[in-house]
Residue, then its C-alpha position, 0 to 999 in steps of 0.5 A: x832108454x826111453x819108457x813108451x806109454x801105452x795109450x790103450x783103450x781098456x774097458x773094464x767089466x762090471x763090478x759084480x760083488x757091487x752089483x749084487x750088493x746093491x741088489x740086495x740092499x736095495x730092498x727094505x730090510x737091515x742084514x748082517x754081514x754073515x747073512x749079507x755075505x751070503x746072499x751075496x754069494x748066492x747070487x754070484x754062484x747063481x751067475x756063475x761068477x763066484x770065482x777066487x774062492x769064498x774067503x777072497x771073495x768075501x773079503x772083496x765083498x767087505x771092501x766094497x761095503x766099506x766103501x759104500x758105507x763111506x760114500x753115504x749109501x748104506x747106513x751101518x748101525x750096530x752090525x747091520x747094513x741099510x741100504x739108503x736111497x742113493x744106493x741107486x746110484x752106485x752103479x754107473x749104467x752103461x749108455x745104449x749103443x750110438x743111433x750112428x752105430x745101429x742105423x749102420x750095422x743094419x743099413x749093411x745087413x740090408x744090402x743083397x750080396x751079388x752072386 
């Protein structure tokens, strides 16, 4: 029996913990994890995205700041985290829709229905 690949097109969201990580250590102050953690989810429970509970979700958050800290975005001395320069970078921004798109959704919105 032959297995059929699916070739769907799958768009994932945006990483929120990663994105307010990096909110947060943009600025130009050193935190600890513990006061890390919870800016963090302050914001995400601002957002009302804080889901999967607090000890999962801090978990996600040390994972992801691991990962930045191996990626040479933030600088760990000791037991705080900085974030550096290329933490910019970190998050990938998402492209405006095509010009093609937008002149088409309103060419279309202009036309008067018959009636």
């Amino acid at each position: 029996m032959a297995m059929t690949k699916k070739n769907a097109f799958s768009r994932r969201l945006p990483d929120l913990v990663t994105e307010e990580l990096v909110a947060v250590l943009t600025s130009k102050n050193s935190y600890e994890f513990k006061e890390l953690f919870d800016l963090v989810h302050a914001n995400l429970r601002a957002r009302n995205a804080a889901s999967g509970g607090e000890e999962m979700l801090r978990l996600r958050a040390y994972e992801k700041l691991q990962t930045l800290v191996s990626r040479g975005m933030v600088k760990k001395t000791g037991k705080k985290y900085k974030g550096l320069a290329s933490l910019a970078n970190a998050i990938p921004t998402v492209p405006p829709p095509t010009a093609v798109t937008t002149t088409a959704a309103v060419a279309a919105a202009a036309v008067p229905l018959a009636g």
